[in-house]
One Martini backbone bead per residue (centre of mass of N, CA, C, O) as a GRO file, in nm:
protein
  274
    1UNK     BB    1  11.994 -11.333  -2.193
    2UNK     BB    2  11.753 -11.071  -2.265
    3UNK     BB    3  11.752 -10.838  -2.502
    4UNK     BB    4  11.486 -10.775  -2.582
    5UNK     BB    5  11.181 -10.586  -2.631
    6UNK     BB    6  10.987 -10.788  -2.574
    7UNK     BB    7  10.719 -10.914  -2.405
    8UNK     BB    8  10.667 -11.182  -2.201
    9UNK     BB    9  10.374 -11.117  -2.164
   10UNK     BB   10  10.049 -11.221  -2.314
   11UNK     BB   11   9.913 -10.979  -2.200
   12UNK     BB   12   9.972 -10.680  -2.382
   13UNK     BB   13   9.996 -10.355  -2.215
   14UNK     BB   14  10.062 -10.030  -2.229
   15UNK     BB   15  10.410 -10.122  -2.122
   16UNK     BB   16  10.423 -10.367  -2.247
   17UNK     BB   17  10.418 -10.311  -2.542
   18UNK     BB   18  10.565 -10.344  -2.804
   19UNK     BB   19  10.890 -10.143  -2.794
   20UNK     BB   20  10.968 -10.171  -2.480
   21UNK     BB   21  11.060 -10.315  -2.224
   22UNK     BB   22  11.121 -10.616  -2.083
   23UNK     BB   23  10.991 -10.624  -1.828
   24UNK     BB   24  10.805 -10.779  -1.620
   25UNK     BB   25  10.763 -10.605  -1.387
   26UNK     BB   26  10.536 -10.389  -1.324
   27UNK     BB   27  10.736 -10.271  -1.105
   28UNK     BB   28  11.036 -10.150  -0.896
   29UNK     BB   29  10.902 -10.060  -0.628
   30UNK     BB   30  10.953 -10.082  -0.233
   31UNK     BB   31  10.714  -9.892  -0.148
   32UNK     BB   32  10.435  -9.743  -0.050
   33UNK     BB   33  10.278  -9.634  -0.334
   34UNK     BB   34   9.954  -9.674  -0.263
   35UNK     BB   35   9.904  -9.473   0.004
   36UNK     BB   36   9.851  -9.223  -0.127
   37UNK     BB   37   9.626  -9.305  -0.338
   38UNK     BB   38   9.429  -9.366  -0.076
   39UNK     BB   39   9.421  -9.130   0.088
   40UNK     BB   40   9.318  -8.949  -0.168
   41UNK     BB   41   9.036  -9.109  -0.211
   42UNK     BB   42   8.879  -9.105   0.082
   43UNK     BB   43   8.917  -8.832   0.150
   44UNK     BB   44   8.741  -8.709  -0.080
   45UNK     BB   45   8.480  -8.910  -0.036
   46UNK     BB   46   8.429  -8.743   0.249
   47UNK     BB   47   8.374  -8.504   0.101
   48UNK     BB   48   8.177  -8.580  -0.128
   49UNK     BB   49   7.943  -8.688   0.105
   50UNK     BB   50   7.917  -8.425   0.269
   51UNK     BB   51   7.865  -8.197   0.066
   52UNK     BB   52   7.636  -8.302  -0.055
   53UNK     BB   53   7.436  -8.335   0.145
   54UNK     BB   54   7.453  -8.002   0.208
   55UNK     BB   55   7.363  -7.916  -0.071
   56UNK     BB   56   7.077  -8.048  -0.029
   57UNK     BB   57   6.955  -7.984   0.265
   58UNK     BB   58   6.881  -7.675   0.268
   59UNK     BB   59   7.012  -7.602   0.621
   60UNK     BB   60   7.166  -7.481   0.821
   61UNK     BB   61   7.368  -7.223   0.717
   62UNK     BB   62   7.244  -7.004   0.887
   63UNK     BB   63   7.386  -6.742   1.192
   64UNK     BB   64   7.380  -6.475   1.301
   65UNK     BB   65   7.665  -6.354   1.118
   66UNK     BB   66   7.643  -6.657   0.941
   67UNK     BB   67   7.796  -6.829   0.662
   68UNK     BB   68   7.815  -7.073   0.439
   69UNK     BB   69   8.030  -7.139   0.188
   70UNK     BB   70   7.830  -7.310   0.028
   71UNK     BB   71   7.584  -7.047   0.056
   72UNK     BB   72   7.794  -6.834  -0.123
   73UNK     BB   73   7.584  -6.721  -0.221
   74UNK     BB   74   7.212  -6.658  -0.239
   75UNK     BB   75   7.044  -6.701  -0.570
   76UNK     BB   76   6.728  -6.777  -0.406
   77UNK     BB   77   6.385  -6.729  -0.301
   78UNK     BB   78   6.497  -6.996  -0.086
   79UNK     BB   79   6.618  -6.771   0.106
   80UNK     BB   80   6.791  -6.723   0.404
   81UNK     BB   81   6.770  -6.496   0.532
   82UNK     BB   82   6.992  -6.207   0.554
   83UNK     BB   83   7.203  -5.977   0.707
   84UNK     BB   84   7.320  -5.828   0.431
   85UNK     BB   85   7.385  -6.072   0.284
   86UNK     BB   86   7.432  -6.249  -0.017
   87UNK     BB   87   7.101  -6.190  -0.092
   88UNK     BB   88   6.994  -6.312  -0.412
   89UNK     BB   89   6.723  -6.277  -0.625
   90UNK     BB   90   6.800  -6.463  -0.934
   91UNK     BB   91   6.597  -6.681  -0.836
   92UNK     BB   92   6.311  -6.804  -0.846
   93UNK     BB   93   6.036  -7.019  -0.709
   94UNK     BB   94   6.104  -7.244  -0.950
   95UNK     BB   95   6.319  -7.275  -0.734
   96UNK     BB   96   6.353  -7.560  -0.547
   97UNK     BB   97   6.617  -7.609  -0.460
   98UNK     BB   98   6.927  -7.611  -0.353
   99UNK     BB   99   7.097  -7.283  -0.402
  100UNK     BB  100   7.401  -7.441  -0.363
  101UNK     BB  101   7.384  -7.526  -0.655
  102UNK     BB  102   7.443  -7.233  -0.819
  103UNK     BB  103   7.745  -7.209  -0.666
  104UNK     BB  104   7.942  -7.461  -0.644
  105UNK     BB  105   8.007  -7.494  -0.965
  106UNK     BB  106   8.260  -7.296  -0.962
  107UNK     BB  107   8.426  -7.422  -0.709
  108UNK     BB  108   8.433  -7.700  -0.878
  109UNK     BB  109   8.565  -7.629  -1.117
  110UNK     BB  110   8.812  -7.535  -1.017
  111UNK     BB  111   8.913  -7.753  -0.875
  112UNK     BB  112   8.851  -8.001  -1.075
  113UNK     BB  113   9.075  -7.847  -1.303
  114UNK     BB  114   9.304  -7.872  -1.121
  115UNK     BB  115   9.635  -7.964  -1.142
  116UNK     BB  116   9.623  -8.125  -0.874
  117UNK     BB  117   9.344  -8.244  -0.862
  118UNK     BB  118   9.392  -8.425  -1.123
  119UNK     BB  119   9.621  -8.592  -0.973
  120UNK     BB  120   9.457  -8.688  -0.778
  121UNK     BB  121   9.218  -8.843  -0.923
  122UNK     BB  122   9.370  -9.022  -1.109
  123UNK     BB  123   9.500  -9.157  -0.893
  124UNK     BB  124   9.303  -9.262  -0.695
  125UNK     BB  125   9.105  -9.378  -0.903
  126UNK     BB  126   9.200  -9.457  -1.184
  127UNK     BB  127   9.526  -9.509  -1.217
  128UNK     BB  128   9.653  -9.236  -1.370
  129UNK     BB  129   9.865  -9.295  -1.217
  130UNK     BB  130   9.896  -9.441  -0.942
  131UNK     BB  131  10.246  -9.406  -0.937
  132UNK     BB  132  10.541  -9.341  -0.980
  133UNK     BB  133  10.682  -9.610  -1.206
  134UNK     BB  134  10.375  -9.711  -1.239
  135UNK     BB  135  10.191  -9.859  -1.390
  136UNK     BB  136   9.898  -9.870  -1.574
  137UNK     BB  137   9.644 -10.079  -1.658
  138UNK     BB  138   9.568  -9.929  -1.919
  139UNK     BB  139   9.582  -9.983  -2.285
  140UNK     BB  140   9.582  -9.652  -2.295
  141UNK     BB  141   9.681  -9.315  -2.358
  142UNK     BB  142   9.522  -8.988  -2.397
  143UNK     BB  143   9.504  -8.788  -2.177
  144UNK     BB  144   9.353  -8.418  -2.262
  145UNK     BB  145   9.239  -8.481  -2.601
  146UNK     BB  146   8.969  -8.602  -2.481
  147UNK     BB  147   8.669  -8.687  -2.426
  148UNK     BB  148   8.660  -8.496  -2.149
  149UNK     BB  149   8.920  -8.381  -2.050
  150UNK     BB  150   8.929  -8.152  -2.266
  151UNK     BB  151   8.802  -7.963  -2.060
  152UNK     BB  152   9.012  -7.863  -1.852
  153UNK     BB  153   9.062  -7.609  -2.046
  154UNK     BB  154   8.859  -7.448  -1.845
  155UNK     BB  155   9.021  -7.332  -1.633
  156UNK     BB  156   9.084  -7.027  -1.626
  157UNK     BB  157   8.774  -6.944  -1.609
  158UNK     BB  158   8.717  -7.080  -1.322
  159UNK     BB  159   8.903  -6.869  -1.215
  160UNK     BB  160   8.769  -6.616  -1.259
  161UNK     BB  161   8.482  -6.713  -1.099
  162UNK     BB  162   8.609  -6.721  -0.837
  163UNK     BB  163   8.720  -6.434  -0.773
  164UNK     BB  164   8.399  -6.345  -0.664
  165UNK     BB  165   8.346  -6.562  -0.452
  166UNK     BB  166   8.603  -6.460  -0.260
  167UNK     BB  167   8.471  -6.230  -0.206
  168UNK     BB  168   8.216  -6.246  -0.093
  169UNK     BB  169   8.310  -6.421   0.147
  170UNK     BB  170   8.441  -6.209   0.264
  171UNK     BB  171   8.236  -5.995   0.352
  172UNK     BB  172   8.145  -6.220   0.552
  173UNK     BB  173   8.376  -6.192   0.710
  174UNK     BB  174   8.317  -5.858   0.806
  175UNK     BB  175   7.976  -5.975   0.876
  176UNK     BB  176   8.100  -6.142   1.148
  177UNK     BB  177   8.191  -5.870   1.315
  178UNK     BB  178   7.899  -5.908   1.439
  179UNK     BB  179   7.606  -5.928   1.602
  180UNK     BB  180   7.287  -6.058   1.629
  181UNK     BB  181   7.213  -5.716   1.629
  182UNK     BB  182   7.418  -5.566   1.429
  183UNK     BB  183   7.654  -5.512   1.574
  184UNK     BB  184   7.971  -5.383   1.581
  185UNK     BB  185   8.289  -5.533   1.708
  186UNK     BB  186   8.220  -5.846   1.704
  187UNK     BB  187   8.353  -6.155   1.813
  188UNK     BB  188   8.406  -6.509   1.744
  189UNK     BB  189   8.446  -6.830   1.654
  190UNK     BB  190   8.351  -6.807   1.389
  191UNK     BB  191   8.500  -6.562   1.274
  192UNK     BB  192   8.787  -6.756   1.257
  193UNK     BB  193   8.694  -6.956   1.085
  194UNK     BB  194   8.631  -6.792   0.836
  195UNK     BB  195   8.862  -6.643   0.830
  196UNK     BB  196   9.063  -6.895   0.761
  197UNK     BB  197   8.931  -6.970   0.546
  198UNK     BB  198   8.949  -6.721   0.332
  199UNK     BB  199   9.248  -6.713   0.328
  200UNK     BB  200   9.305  -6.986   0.220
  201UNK     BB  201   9.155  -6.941  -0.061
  202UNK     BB  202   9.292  -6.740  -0.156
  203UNK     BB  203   9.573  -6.907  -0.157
  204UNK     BB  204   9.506  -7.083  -0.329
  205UNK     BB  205   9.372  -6.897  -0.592
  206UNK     BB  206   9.651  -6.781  -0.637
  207UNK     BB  207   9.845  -7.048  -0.691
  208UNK     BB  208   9.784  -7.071  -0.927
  209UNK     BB  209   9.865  -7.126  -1.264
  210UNK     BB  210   9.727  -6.929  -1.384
  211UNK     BB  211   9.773  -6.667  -1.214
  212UNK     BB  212  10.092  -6.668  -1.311
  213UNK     BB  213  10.031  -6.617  -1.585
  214UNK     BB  214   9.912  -6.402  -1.611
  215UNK     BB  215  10.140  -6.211  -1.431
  216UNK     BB  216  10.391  -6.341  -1.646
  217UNK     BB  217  10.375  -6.568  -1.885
  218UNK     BB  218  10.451  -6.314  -2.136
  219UNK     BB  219  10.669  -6.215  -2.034
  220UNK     BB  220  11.009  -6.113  -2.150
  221UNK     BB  221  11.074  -5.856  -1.965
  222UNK     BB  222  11.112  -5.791  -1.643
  223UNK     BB  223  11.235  -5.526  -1.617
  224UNK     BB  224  10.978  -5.368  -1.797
  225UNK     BB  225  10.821  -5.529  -1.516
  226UNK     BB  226  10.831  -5.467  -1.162
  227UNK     BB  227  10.540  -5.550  -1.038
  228UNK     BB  228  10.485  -5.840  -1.236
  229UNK     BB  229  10.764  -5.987  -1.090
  230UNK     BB  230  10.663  -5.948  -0.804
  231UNK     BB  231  10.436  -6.099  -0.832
  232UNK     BB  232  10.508  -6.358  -0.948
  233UNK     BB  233  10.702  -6.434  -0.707
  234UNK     BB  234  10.493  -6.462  -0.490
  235UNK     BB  235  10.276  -6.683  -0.730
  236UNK     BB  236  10.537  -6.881  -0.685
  237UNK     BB  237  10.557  -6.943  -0.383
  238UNK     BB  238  10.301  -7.043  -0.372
  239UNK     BB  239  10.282  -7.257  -0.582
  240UNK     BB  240  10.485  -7.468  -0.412
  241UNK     BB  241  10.211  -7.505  -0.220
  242UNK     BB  242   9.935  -7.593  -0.345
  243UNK     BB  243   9.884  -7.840  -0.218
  244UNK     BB  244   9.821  -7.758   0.059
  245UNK     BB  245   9.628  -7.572   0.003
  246UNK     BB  246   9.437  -7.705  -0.128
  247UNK     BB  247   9.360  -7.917   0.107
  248UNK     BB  248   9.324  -7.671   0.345
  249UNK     BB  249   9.080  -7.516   0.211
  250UNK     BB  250   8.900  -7.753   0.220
  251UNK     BB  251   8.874  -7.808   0.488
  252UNK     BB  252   8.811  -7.548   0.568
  253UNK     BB  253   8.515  -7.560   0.470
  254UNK     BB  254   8.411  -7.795   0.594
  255UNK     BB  255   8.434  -7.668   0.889
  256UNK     BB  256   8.283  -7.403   0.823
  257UNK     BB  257   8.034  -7.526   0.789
  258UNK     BB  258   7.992  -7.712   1.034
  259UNK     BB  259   7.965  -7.519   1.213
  260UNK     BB  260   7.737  -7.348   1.152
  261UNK     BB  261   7.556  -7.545   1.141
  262UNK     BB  262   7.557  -7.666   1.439
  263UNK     BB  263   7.455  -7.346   1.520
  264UNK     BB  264   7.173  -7.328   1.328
  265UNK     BB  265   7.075  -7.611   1.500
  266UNK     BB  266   7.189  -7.589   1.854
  267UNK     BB  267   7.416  -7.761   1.936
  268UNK     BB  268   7.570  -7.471   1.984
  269UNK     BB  269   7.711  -7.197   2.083
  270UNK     BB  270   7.882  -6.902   2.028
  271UNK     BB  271   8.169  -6.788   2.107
  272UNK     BB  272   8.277  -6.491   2.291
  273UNK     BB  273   8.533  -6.259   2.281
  274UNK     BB  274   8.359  -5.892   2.202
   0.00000   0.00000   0.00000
């Protein structure tokens, strides 16, 4: 039997590279460990073709008085008049493209750069690692310490800006409880869209380990600060359910985006419920 460390096979990469486990076998796993990152590379790979489509085709966002969470605010001045809602013109109409490019920067660099979102894309996309216990193909591994990866470290900064997103977005849901003709007090299934997507947003956004960190992550002792721990925990409570609400999200805006378009587009009625 062979006691020593040197590996077997001729072309040594990764950890199979002198000084590692002599183990022969890629993995030793025999669980269907592939399903989880291809689940997640498929899932991913259709909400970035649906949203690319959405925010380039920049028409049928808005239908009083729903705005699609892709196109809100909307900061250029060829957006659909809103009524009452963020249409703020503070780019002119040298911006050609669609609005929606201005604003999703923002949600998109939180998400990107998010802890779970990072270990779903680098497993799904990459293989970096495909999956616990499992080698990863590549040659060497160098972490988040090179560029670009170590862009990474700008998650806190784009926490920062996704929560003026997210109250905007709220607001939408506010002027949502109005009809076609600005009267307040009136609900449709729209309106239920929005909360629930606003909802899951909010709570995906605070479950962040940045804004853990934020609220409790430096304190020494809890004790003498008694609202910043009770605060901590209810943001420790959401955070080990990130990955879900993450998902939950990401589902809810697209499903919001989507209602919205049929609506703006025609293809059904909004049913009103008072």
């Amino acid at each position: 039997m062979a006691t020593g460390t040197t590996p077997t096979t001729p072309a040594a990469r990764g950890v199979m590279t002198p000084g590692r486990a002599a183990i022969s076998a890629r993995h030793l796993r025999t669980d269907r460990w592939w399903l989880s990152p291809l689940v997640t590379a498929v899932a991913l790979t259709i909400f970035i073709i649906y949203a690319t489509w959405r925010a380039f085709a920049n028409g049928d966002y808005y239908s009083t008085p729903y705005v699609s969470p892709l196109y809100s605010p909307c900061l250029a001045s060829n957006c659909t008049p809103m009524d009452g809602g963020a249409d703020w013109h503070l780019f002119g109409s040298w911006w050609g493209l669609s609005p929606a490019l201005l604003v999703l920067v923002f949600p998109l660099g939180f998400r990107l750069t998010c802890y779970y979102y990072r270990k779903a894309y680098y497993r799904g996309f990459w293989a970096s690692p495909p999956a616990c216990a499992v080698a990863e193909p590549h040659a060497k591994y160098t972490g988040e310490t090179r560029f670009p990866l170590v862009m990474q470290n700008v998650h806190r900064y784009f926490f920062y800006l996704a929560l003026p997103v997210a109250g905007i977005l709220t607001y939408d849901v506010v002027l949502a409880f109005r009809d076609e003709s600005g009267a307040w007090g009136h609900a449709g299934l729209g309106t239920l869209v929005l909360l629930l997507n606003i909802v899951l947003i909010w709570a995906y956004t605070l479950s962040c380990h940045s804004c853990r960190h934020i609220i409790g992550g430096k304190l020494r002792h809890f004790s003498a600060h008694p609202v910043r721990y009770r605060l901590w925990g209810w943001v420790g409570a959401l955070n080990g359910r990130h990955m879900l609400l993450a998902w939950s999200s990401l589902i809810s805006v697209g499903v919001a985006d989507l209602y919205v378009y049929l609506v703006a587009s025609g293809a059904f009625d909004d049913p009103r419920f008072f």
